[in-house]
FIGUFI-76531 format. One record per atom (N, C-alpha, C, O): x negated, y negated, z. Coordinates in Angstrom, 3 decimals. Each point is the difference from the previous one (the first is absolute). Layout:
px=X; py=Y; pz=Z
...
***
This chain:
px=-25.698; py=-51.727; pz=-35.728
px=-0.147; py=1.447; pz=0.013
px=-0.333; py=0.471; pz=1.412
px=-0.804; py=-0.570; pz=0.737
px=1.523; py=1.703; pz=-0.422
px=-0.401; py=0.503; pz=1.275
px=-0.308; py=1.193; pz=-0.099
px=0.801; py=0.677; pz=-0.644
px=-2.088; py=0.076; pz=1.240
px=-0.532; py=1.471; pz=0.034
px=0.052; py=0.551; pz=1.310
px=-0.547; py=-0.540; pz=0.962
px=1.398; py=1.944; pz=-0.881
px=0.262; py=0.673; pz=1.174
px=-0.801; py=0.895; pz=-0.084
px=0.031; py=0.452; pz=-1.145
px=-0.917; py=0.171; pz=1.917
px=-0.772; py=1.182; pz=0.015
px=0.416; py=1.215; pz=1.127
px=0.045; py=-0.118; pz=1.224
px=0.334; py=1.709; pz=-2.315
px=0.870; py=0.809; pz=0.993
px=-0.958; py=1.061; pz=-0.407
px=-0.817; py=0.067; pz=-0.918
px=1.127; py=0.662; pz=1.779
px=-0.672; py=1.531; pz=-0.249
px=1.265; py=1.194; pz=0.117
px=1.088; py=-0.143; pz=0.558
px=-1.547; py=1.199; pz=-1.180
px=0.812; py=1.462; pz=-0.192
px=-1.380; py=1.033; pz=0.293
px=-1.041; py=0.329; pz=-0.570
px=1.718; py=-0.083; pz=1.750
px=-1.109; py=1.482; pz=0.541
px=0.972; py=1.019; pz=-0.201
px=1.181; py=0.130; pz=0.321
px=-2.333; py=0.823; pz=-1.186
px=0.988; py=1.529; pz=-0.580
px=-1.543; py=1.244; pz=0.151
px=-1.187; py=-0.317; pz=-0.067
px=1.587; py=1.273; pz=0.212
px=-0.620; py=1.251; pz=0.867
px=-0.082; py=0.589; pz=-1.904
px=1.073; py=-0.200; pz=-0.569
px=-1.839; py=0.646; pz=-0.061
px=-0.476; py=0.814; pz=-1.199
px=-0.334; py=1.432; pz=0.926
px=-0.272; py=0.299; pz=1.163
px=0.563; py=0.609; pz=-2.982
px=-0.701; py=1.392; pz=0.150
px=-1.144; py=-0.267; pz=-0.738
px=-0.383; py=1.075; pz=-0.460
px=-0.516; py=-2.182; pz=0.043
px=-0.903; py=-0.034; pz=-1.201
px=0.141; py=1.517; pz=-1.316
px=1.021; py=0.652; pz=-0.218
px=-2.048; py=-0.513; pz=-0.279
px=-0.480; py=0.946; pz=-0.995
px=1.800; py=-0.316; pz=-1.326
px=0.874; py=0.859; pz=-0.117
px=-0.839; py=-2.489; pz=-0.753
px=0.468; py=-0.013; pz=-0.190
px=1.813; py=-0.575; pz=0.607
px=1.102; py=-0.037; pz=-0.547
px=-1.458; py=-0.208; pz=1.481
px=1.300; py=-0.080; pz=0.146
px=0.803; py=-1.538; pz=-0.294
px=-0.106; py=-1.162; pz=0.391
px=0.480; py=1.509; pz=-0.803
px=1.332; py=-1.403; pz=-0.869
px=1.319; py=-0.421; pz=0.899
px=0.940; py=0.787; pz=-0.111
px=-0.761; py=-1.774; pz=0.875
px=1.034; py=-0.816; pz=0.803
px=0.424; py=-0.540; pz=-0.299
px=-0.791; py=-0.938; pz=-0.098
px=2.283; py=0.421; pz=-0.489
px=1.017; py=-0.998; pz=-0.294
px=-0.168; py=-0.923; pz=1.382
px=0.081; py=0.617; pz=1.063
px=-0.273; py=-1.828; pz=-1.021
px=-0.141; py=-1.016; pz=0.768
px=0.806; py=-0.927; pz=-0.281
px=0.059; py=-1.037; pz=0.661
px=0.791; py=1.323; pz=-1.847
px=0.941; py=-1.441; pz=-0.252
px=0.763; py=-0.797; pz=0.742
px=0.151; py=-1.221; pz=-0.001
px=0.553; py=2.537; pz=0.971
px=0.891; py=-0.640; pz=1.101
px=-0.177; py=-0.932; pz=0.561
px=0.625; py=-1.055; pz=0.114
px=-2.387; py=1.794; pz=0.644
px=-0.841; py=-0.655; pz=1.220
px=-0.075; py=-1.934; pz=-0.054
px=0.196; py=-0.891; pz=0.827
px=-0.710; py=0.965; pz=-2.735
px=-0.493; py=-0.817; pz=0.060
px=1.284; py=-1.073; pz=-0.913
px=-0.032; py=-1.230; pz=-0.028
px=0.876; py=1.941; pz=-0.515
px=1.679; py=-0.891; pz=-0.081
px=0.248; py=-0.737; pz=2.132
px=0.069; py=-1.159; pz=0.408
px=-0.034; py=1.997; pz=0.076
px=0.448; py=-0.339; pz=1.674
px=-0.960; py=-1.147; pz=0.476
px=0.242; py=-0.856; pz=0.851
px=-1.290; py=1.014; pz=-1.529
px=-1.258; py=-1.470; pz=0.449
px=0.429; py=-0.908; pz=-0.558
px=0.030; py=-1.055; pz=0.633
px=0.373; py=1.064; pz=-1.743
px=0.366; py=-1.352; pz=-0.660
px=1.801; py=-0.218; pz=0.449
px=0.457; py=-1.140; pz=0.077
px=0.196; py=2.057; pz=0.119
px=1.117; py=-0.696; pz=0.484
px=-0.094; py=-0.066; pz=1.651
px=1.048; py=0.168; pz=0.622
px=-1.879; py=-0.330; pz=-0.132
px=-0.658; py=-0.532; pz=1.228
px=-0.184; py=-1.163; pz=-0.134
px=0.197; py=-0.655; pz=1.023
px=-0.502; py=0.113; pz=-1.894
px=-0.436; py=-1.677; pz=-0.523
px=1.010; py=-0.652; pz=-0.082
px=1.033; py=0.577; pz=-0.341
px=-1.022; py=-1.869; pz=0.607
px=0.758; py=-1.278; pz=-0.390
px=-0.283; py=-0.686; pz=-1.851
px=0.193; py=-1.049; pz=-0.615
px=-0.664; py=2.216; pz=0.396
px=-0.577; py=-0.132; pz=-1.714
px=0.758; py=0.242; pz=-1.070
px=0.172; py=1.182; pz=-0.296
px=0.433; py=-2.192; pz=-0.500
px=0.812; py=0.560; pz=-1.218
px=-0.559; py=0.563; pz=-1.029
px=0.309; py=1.145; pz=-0.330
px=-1.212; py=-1.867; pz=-0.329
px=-0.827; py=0.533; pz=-1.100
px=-1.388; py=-0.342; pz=0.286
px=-0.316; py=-0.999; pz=0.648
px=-0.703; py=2.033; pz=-1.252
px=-1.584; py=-0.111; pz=0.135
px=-0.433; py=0.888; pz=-0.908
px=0.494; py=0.275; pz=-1.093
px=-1.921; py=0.365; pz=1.876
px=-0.482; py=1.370; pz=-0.154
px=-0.269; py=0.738; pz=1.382
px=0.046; py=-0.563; pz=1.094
px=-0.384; py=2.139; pz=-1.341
px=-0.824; py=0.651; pz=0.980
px=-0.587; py=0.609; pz=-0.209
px=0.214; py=1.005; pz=-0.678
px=-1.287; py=-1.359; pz=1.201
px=-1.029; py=0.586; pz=-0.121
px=-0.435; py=1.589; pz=0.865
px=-0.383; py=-0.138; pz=1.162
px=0.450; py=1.655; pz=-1.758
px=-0.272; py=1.107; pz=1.237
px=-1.412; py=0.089; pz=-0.150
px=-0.220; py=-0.116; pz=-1.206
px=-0.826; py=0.262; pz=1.816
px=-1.579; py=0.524; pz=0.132
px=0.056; py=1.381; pz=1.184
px=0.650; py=0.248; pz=1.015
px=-1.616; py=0.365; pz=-1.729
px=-0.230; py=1.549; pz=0.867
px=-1.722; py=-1.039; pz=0.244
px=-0.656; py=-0.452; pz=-0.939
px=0.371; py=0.340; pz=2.121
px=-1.345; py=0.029; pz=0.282
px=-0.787; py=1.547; pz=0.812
px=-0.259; py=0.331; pz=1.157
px=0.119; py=0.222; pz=-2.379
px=-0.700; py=1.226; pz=-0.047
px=-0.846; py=0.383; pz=-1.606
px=0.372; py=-0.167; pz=-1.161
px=-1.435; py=0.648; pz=1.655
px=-0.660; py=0.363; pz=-1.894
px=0.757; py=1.490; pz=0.041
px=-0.534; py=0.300; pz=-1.067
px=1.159; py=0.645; pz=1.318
px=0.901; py=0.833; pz=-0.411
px=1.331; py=0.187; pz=-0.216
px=0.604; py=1.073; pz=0.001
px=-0.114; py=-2.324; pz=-0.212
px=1.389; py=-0.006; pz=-0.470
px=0.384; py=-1.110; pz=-0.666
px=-0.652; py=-1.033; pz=0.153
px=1.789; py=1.063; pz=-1.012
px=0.657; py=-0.963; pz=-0.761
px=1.413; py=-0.264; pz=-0.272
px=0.800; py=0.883; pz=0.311
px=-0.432; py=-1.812; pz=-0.770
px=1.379; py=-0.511; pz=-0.643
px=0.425; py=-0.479; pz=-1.297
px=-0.697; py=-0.707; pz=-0.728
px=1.918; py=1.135; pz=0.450
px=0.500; py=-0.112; pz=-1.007
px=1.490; py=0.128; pz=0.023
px=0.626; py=-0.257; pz=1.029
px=0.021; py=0.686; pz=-2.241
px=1.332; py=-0.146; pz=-0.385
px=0.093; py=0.930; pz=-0.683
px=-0.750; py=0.038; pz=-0.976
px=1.871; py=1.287; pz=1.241
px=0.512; py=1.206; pz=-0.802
px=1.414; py=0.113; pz=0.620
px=0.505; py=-0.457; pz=1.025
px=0.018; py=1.369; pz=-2.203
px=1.419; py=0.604; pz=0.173
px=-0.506; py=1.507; pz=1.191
px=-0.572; py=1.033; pz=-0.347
px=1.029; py=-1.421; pz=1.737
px=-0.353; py=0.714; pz=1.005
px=1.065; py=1.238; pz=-0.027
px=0.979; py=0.319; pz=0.674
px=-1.566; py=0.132; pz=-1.628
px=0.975; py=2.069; pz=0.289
px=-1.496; py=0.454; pz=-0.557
px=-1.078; py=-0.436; pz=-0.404
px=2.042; py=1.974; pz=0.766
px=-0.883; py=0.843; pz=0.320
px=-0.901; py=0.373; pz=-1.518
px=-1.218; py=0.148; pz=0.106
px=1.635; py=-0.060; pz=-0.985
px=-0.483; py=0.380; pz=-0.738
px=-0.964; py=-1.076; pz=-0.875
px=-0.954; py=0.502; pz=-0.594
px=1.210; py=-2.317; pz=0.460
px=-0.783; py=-0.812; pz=0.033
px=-1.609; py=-0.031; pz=1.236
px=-1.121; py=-0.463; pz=-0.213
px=1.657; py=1.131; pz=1.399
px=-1.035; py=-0.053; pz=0.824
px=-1.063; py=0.806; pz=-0.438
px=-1.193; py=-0.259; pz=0.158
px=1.681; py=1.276; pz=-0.732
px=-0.782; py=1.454; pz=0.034
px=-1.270; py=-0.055; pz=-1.399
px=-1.085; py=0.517; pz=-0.264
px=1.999; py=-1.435; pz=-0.313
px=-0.833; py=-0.867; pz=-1.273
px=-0.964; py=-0.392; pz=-0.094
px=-0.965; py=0.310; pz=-0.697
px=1.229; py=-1.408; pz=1.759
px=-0.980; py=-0.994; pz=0.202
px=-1.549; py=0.711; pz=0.854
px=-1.205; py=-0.236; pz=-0.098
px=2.093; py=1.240; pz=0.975
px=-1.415; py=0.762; pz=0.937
px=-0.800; py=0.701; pz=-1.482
px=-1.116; py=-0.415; pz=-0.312
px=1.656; py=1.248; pz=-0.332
px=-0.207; py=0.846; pz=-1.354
px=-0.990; py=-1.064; pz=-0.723
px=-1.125; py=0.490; pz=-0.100
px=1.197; py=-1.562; pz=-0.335
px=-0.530; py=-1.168; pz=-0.488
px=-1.399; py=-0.122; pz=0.755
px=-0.986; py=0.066; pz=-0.734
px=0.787; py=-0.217; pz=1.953
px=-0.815; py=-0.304; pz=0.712
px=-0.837; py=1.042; pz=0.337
px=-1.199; py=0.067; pz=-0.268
px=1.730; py=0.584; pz=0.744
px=-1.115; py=1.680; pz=-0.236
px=-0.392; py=0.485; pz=-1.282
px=-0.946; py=0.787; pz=-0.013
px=1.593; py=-1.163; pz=-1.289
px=-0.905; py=0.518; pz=-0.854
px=-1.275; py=-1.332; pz=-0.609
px=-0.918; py=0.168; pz=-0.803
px=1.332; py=-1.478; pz=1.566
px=-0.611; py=-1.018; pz=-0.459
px=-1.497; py=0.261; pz=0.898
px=-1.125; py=-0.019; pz=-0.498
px=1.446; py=0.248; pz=1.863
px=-0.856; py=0.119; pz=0.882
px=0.063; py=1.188; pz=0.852
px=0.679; py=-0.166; pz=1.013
px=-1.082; py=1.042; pz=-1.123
px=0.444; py=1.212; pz=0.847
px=-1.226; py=-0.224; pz=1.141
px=-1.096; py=-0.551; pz=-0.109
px=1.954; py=1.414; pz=1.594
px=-0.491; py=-0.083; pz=1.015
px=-1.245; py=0.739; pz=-0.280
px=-0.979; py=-0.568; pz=0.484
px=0.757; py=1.488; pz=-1.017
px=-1.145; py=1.101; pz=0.160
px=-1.117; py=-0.316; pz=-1.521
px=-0.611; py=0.957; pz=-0.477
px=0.510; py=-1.979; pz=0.027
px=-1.072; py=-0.969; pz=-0.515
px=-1.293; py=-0.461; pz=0.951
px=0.036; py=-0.467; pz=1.139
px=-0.948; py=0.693; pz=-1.808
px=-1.215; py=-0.361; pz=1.097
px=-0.101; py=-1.625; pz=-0.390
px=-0.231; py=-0.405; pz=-1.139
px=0.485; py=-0.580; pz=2.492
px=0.272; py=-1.234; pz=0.278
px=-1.556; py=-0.383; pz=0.693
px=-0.563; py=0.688; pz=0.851
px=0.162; py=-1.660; pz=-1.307
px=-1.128; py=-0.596; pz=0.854
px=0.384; py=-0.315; pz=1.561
px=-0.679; py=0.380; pz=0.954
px=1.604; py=-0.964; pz=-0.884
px=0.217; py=-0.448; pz=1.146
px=0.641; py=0.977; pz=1.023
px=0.482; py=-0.363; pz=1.073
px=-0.537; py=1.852; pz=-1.597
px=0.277; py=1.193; pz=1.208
px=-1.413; py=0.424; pz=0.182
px=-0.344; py=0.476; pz=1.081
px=-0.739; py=-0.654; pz=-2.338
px=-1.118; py=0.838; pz=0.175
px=-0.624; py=-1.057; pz=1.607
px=-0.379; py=0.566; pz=1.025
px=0.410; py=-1.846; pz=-1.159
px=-0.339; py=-1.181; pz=0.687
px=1.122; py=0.066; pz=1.450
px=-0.680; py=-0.353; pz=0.963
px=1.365; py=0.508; pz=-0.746
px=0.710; py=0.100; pz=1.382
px=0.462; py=1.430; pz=0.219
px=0.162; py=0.139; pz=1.213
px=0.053; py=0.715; pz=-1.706
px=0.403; py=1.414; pz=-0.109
px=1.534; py=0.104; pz=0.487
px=0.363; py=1.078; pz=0.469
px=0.719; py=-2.332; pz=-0.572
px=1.158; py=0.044; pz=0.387
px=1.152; py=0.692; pz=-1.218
px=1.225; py=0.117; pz=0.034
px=-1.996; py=0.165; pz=-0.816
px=1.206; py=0.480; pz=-1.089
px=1.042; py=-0.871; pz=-0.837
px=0.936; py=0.355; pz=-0.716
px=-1.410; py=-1.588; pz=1.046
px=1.439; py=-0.624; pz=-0.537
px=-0.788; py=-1.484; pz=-1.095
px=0.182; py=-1.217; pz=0.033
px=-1.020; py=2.065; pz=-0.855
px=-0.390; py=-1.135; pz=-1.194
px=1.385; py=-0.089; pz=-0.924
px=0.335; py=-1.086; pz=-0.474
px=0.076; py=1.717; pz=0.356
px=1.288; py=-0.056; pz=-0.967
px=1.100; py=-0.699; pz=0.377
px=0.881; py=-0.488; pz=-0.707
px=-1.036; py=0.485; pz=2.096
px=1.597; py=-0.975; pz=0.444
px=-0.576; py=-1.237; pz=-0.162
px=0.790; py=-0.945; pz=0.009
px=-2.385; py=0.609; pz=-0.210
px=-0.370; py=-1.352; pz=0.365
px=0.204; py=-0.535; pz=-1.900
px=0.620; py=-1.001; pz=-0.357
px=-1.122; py=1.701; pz=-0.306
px=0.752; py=0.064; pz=-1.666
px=1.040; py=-0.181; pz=-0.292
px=0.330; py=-1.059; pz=-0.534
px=0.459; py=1.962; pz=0.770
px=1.301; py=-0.381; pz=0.169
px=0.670; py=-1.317; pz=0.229
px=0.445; py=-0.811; pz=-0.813
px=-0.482; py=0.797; pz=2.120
px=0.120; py=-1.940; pz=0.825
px=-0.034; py=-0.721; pz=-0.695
px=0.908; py=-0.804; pz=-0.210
px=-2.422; py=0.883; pz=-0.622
px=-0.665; py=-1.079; pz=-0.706
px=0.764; py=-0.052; pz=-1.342
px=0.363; py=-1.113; pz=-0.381
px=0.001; py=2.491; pz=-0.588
px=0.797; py=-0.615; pz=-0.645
px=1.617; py=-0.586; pz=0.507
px=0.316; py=-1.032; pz=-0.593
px=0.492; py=1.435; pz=1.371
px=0.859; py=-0.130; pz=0.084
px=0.258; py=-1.984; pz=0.622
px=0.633; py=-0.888; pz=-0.572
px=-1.386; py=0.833; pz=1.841
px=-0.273; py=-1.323; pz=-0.089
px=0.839; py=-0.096; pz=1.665
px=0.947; py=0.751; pz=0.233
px=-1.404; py=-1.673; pz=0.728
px=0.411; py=0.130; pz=1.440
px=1.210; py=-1.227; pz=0.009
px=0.447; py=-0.205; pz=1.128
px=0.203; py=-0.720; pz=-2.326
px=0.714; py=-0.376; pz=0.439
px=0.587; py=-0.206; pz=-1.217
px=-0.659; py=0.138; pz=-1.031
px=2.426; py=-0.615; pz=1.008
px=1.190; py=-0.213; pz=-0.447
px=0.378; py=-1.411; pz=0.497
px=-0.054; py=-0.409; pz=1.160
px=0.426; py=-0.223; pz=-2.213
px=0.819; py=-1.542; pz=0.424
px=1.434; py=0.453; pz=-1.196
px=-0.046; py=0.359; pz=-1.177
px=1.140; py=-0.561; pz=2.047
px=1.759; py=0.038; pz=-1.061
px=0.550; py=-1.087; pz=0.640
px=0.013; py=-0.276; pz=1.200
px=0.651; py=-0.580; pz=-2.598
px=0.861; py=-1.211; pz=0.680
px=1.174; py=0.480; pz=0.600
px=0.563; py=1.081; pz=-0.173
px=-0.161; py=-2.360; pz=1.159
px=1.659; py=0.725; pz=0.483
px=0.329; py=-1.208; pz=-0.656
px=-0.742; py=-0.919; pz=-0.348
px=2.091; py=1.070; pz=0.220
px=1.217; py=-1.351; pz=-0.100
px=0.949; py=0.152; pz=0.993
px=-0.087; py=1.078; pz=0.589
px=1.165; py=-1.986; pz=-0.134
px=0.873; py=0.206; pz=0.576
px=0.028; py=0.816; pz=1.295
px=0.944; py=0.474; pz=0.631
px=-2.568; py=-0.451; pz=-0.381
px=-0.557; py=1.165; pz=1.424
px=0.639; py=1.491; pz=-0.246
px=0.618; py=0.725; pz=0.780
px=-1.116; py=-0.471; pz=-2.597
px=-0.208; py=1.619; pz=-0.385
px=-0.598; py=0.305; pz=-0.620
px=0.329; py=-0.105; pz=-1.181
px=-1.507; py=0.644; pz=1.482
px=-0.659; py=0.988; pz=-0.958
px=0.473; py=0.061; pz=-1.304
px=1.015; py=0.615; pz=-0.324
px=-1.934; py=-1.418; pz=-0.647
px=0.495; py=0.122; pz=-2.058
px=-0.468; py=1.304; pz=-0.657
px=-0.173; py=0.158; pz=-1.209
px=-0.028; py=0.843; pz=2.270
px=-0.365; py=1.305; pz=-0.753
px=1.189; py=0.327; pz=-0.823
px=1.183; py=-0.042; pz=0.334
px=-1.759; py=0.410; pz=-1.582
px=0.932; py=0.674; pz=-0.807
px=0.613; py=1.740; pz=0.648
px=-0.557; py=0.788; pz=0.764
px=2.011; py=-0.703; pz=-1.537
px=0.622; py=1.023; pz=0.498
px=-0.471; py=1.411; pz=0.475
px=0.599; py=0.554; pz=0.922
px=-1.631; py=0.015; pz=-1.522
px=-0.986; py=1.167; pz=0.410
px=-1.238; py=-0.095; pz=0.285
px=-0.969; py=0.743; pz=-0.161
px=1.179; py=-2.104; pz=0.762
px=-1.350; py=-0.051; pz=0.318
px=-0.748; py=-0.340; pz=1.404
px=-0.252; py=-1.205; pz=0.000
px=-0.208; py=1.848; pz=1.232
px=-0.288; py=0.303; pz=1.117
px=-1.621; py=-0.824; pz=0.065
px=-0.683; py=-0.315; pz=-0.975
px=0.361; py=0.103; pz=2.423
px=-0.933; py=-0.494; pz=0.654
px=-0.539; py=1.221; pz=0.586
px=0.528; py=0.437; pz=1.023
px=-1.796; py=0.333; pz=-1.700
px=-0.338; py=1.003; pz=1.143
px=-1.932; py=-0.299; pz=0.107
px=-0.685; py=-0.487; pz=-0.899
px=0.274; py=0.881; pz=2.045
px=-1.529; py=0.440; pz=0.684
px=0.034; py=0.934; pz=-0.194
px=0.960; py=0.761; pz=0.122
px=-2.430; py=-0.459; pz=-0.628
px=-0.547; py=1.559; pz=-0.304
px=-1.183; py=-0.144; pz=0.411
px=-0.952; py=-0.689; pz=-0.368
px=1.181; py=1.671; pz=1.450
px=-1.384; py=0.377; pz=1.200
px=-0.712; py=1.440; pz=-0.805
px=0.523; py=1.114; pz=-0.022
px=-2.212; py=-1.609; pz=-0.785
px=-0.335; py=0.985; pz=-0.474
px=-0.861; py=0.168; pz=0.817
px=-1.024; py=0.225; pz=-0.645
px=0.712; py=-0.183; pz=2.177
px=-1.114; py=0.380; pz=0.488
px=0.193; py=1.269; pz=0.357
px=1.141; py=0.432; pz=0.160
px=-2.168; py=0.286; pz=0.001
px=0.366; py=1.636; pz=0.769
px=0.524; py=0.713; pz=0.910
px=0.101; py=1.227; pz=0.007
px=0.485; py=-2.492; pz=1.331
px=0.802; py=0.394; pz=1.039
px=0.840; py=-0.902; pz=0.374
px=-0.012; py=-1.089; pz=-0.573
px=0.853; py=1.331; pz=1.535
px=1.166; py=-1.185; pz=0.023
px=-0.782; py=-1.324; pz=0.887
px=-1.026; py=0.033; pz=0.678
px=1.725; py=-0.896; pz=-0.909
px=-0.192; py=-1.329; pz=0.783
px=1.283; py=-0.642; pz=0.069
px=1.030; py=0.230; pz=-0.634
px=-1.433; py=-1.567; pz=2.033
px=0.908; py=-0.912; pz=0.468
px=-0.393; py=-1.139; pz=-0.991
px=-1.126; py=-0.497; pz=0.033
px=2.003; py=0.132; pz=-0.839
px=-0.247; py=-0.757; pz=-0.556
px=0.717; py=-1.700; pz=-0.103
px=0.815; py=-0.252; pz=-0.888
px=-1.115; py=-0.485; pz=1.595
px=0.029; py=-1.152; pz=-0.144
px=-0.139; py=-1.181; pz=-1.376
px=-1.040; py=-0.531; pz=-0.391
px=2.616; py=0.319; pz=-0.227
px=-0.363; py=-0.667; pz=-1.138
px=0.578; py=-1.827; pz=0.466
px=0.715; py=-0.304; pz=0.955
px=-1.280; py=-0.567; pz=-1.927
px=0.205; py=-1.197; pz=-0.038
px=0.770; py=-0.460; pz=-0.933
px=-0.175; py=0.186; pz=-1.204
px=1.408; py=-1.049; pz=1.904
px=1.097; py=-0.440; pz=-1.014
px=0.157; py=-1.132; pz=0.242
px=0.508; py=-0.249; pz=1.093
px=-0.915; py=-1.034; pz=-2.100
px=-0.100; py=-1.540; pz=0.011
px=1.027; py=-0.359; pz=-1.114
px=-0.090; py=0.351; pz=-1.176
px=0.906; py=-0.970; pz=1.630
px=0.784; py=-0.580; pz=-0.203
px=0.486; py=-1.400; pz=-0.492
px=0.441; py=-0.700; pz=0.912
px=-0.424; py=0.094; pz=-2.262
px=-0.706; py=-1.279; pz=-0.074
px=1.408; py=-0.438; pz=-0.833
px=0.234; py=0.608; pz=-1.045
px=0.803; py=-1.767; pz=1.546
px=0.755; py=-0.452; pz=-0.262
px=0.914; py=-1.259; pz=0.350
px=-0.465; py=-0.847; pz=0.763
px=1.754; py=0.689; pz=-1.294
px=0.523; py=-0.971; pz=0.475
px=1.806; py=0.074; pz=0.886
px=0.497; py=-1.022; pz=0.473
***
């Protein structure tokens, strides 16, 4: 087994915002000398996460809808009363959503099913540079 370790730096609007990354991280693995494995994506940040959705517009708008009524920004959060940064809810959020994704490839492609997308969702309150980690573990 051999593990390649790549990164994908992408610029967010936070407050919600949802990124298809599939490409990024399809182009890392056909960067590899790797036929079949896994990969592994990690967001190392407590305000954002990954997952897998059908990336249109109206699935996106869902998922934000989902999350604001699960956790709305304007909830009194311990951890704004304690730093006064405003953003206990993106750190909720995160936490359910979860900072990393592993999908097998075969044949050096992505086994996502047909509607189904690789996106980061930056719930913190302002944009960031965000630096994610893509490990690569195959043969």
């Amino acid at each position: 087994m051999t593990v390649e370790t790549k990164y994908i730096e992408i610029q967010t609007s936070g407050n919600g915002d949802i990124l298809d990354i599939t490409s990024e991280v399809q182009s890392k693995i056909s960067d590899c000398n790797l036929e079949n494995g896994i990969v592994t994506i990690f967001t190392p940040s407590a305000t954002s996460g990954l997952t897998t959705l059908e990336f249109e517009p109206g699935c996106v708008e869902d998922l934000n809808r989902v999350f604001n009524e699960i956790l709305p920004p304007n909830r009194d959060y311990a951890h704004n009363q304690r730093w006064g940064d405003g953003n206990g809810h993106s750190h909720a959020r995160a936490a359910l959503l979860k900072p990393s994704l592993t999908v097998p490839f075969i044949e050096n492609k992505l086994t996502l099913g047909t509607w189904q997308q690789i996106v980061l969702v930056d719930f913190d309150t302002r944009h960031r540079q965000r630096k994610l980690v893509v490990q690569i573990l195959g043969e």
